[in-house]
C-alpha positions in Angstrom: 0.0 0.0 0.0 1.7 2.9 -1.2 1.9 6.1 1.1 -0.9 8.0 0.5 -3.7 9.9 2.2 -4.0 7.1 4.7 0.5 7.4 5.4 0.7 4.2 4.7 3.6 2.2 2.9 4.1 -0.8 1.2 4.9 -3.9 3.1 6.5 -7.4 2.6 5.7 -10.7 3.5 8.4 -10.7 6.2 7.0 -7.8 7.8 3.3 -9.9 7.7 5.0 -12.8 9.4 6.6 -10.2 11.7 3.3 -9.2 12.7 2.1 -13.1 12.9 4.6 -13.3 16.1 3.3 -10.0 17.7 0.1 -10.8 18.5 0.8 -12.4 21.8 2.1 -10.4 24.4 5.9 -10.2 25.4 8.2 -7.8 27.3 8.2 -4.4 26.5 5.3 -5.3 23.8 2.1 -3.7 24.0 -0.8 -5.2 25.5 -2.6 -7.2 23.4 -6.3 -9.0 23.9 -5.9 -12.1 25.4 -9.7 -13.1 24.6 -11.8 -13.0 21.5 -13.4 -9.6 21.4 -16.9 -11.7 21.7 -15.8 -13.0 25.1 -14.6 -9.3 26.6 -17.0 -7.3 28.7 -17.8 -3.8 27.2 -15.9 -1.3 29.4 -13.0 -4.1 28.6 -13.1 -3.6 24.7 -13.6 0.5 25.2 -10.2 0.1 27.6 -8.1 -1.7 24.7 -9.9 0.8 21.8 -8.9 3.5 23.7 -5.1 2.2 24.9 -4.5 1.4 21.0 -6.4 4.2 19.4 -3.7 6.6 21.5 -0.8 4.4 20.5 -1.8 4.5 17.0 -1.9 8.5 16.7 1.2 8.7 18.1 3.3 6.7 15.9 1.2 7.5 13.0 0.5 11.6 13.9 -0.5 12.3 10.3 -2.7 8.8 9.1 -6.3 9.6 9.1 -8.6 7.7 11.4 -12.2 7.3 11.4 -13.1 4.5 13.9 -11.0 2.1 15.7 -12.7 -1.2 16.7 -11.3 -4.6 17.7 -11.3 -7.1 14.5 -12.8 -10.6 14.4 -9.4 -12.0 14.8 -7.9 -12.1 18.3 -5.2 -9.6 18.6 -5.5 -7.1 16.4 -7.3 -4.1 15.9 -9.6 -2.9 12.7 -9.0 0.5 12.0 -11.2 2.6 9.6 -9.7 5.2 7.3 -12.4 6.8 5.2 -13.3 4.0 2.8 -10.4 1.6 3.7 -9.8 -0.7 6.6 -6.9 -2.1 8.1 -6.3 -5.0 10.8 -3.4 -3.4 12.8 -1.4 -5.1 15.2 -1.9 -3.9 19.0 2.3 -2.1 18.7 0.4 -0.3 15.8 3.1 -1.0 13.6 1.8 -3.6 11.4 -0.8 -3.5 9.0 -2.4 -5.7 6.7 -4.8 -4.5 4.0 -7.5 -7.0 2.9 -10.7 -8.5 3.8 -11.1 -10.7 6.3 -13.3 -14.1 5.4 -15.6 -16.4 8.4 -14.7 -19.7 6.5 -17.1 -21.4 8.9 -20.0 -19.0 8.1 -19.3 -18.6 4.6 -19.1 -14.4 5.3 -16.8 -11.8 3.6 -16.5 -10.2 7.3 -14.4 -6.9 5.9 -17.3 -6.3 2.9 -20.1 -6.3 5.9 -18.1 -4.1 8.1 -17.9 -1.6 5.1 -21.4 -2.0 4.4 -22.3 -0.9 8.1 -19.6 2.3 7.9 -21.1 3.1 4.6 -24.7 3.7 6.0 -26.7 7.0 6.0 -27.9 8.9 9.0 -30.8 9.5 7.0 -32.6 11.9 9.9 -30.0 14.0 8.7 -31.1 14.0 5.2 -31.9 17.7 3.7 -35.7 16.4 2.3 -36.7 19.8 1.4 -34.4 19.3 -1.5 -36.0 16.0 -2.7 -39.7 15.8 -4.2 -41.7 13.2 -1.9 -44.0 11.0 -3.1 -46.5 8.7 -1.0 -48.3 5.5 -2.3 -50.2 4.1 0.0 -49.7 4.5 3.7 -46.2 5.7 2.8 -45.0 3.3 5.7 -41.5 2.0 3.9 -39.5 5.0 3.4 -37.0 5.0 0.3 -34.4 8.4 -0.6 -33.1 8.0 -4.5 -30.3 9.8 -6.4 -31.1 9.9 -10.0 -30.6 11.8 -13.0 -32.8 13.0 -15.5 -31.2 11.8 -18.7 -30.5 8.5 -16.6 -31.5 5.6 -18.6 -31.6 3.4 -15.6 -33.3 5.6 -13.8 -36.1 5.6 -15.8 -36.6 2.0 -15.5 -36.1 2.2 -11.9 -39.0 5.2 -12.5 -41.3 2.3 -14.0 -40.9 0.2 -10.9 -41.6 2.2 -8.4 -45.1 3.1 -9.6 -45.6 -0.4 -8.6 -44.3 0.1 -5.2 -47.0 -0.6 -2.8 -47.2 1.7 0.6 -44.0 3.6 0.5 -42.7 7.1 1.0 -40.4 7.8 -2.2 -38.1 10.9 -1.2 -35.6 11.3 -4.7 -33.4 13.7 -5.1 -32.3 14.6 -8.6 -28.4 14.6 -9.2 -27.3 16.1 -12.9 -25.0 14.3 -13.3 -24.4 13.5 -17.2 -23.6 17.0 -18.3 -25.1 20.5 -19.1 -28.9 19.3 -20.1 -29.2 17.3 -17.2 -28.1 20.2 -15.2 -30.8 21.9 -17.5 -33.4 20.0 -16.4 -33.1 19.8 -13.1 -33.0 22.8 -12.4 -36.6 23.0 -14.6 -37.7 20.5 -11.9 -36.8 22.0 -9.1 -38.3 25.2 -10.8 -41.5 23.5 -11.6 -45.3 24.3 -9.7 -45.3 20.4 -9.0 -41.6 18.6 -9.1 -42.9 15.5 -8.5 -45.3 15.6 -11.7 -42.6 17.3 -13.5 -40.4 14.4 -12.9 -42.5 11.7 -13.3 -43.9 13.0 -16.9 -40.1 13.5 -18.1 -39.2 9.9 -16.7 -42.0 8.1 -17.5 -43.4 9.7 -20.9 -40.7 11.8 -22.0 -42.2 15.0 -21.4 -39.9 17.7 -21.1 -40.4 20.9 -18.4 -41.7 23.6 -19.0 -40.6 26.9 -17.1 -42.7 27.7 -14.3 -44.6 31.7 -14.7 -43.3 31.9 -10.8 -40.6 29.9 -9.7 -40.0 29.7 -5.9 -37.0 31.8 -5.3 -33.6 30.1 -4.9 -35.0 27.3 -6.5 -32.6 26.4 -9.0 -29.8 26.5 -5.7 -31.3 23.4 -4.6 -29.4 21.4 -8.0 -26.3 22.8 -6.4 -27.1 21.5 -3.2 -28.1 18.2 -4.4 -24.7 17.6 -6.0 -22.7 18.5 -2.8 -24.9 16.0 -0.5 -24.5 13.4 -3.0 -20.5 13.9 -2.8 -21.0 14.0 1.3 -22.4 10.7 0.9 -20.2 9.1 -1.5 -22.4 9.3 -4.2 -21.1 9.3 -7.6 -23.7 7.1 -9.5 -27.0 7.1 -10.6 -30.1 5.6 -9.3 -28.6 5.1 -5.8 -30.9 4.1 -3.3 -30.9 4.4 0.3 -33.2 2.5 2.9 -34.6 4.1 6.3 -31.9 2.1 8.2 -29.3 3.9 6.3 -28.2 1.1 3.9 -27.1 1.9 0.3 -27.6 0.2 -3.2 -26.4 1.0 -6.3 -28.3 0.6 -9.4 -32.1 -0.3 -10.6 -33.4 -3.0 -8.9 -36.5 -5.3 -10.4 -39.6 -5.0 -8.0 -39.0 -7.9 -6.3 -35.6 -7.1 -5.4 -36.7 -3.9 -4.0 -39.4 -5.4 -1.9 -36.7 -7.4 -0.7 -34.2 -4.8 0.1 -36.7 -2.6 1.7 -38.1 -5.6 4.1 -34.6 -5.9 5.3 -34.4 -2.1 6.7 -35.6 -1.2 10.7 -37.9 0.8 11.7 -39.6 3.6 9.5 -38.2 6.6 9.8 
């Protein structure tokens, strides 16, 4: 891993094998869990997080940290740095960059981990930028990103008209140049956005200018495009569920049912 954003640099198999022999604990070695985090009490785990997540900062002043948790393997320490994770050893010296697999359980451990730092706090979602729309008792709650000359979106458009008893919050992103720009800024211009959007999306009817757009309107396209790049959004449709979770693309109805009866409460 080349030194980077993160101040991190590359390593050899000797220094893996290094860090194979420091997980234990030994004279003048830093303490090291002796348990499997599972088997620790609470103010336990917070004591070791806390002991490492010092260590770490000061012999790595200018690496960027996130979150510092203990790893599913005994002994070393999963540190989060923006959209990379790394199992460091506890003398926070030793790194290793990859995921980390529950052979037993058949799980890709590190790809659920950065599934569950991905997530949205969605109460802190701007939805006075997004058009709502509600179809039946609006129970399920769904946020979209998607652009008006999206192709995808506008199948992912088509399906949700079949969504049954959902809240659909979508917030449109220009992202494929100046006429996509163009039009959402028509949108967000328009008496009834929602409409507006659904009669581009669904039958190709292009806005017309509103006689008395709502002042400032056209800001919420630029405001749009910075939450999306808050969020890590960078493609279009991307939904997000009322726990938080993200996906990436158009889903068929049945995979959306699916998703959606996966998230927690309603929000």
């Amino acid at each position: 891993m080349m030194r980077s954003t993160t101040g991190w640099r590359p390593f050899t198999v000797a220094s893996s094998i290094a860090l194979l022999g420091l997980c234990g604990t030994g004279a003048g070695r830093a303490a090291t869990p002796t348990a499997k985090p599972a088997d620790l009490s609470q103010p336990a785990k917070q004591r070791l997080i806390d002991e490492f997540s010092a260590r770490f900062k000061a012999a790595n002043p200018h690496t960027r940290v996130d979150r510092v948790s203990l790893s599913p393997i005994k002994g070393l320490f999963e540190v989060a740095m923006g959209k990379n994770l790394a199992y460091v050893d506890a003398t926070a010296r030793y790194a290793l960059f990859g995921n980390v697999f529950d052979l037993q359980g058949n799980r890709d451990l590190t790809a659920d981990r950065r599934a569950e730092l991905d997530r949205v706090d969605v109460d802190a979602l701007p939805r006075q930028l997004a058009h709502r729309v509600v179809k039946g008792n609006g129970q399920r709650v769904l946020f979209s990103f998607a652009d008006p000359q999206c192709g995808y979106c506008k199948v992912l458009e088509q399906t949700l008209q079949q969504l049954g008893d959902a809240t659909v919050y979508t917030f449109v992103m220009p992202l494929l140049g100046p006429e996509s720009r163009r039009l959402a800024r028509a949108i967000a211009c328009a008496a009834d956005p929602a409409a507006t959007w659904s009669a581009l999306m669904l039958q190709g009817l292009k806005p017309t200018p509103s006689p008395a757009p709502e002042p400032g309107c056209e800001d919420k396209v630029d405001a749009v495009e910075k939450l999306a790049a808050s969020l890590g959004v960078s493609g279009t449709p991307t939904l997000i569920s009322s726990d938080g979770r993200k996906q990436a693309g158009a889903l068929t109805l049945e995979q959306l049912n699916t998703w959606l009866s996966a998230a927690g409460r309603p929000r």
